[in-house]
C-alpha positions as CSV (number, residue, x, y, z in Angstrom):
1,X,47.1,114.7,111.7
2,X,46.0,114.9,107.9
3,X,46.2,111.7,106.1
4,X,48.2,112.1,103.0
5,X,47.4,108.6,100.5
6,X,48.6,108.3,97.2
7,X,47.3,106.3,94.5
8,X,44.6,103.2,95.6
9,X,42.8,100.7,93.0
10,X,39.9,99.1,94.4
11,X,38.8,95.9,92.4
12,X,35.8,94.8,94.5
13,X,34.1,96.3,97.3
14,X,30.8,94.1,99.4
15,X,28.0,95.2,100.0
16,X,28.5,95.6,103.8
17,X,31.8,96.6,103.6
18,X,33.4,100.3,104.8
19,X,36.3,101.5,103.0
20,X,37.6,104.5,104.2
21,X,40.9,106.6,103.1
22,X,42.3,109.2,105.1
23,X,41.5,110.8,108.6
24,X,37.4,109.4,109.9
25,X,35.9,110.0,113.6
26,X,34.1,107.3,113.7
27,X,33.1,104.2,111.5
28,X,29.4,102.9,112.5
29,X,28.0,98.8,111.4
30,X,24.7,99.3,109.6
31,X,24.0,95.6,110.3
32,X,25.0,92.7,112.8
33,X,24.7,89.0,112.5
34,X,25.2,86.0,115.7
35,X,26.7,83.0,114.3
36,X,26.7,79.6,116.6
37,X,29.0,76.9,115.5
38,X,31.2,74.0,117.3
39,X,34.1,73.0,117.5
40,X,35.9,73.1,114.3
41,X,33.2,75.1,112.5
42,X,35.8,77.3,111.0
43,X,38.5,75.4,110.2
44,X,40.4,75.9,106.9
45,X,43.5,74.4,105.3
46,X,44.9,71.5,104.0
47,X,44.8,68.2,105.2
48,X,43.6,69.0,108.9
49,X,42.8,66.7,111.2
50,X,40.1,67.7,113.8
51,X,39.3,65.7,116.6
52,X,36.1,66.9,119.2
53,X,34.7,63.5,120.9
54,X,32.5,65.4,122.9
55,X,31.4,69.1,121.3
56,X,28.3,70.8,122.0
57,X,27.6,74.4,121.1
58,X,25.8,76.5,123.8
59,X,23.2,79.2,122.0
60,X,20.8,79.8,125.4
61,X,20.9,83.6,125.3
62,X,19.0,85.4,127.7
63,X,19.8,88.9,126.2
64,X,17.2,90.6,125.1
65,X,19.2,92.3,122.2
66,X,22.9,91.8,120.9
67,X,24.8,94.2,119.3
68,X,22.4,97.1,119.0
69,X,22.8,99.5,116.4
70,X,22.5,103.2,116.8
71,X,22.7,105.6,113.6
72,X,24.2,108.9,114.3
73,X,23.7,111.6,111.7
């Protein structure tokens, strides 16, 4: 079904960022990234109150590749 979009203002785009208006097939990554963090890493707010006595972050990986990337033309 044809997309029909009216007007879009775009302020600020990054640089691996995919912005995309109206009908697509498929949207590919160009680039992956594996982030290890414990417990509470990625906490945001306002006067939070975190509590890990006993936190341990587990990065044995015995992949041989993650998130492979495959560019279709």
């Amino acid at each position: 079904m044809p997309a029909i979009v009216g007007a879009v203002k775009v302020i600020s785009i990054g640089n691996s960022s995919i912005f995309n208006i109206g009908d697509v097939y498929t949207i590919s990554p160009s680039s992956t990234a594996k982030t290890f963090a414990g417990a509470g890493s990625f906490n945001t707010g306002d006067g939070m109150r975190v509590r890990n006595e006993y936190s341990s972050t587990n990065t044995y990986d015995t992949d041989g590749a993650d998130s492979n990337i495959e560019t279709v033309i």
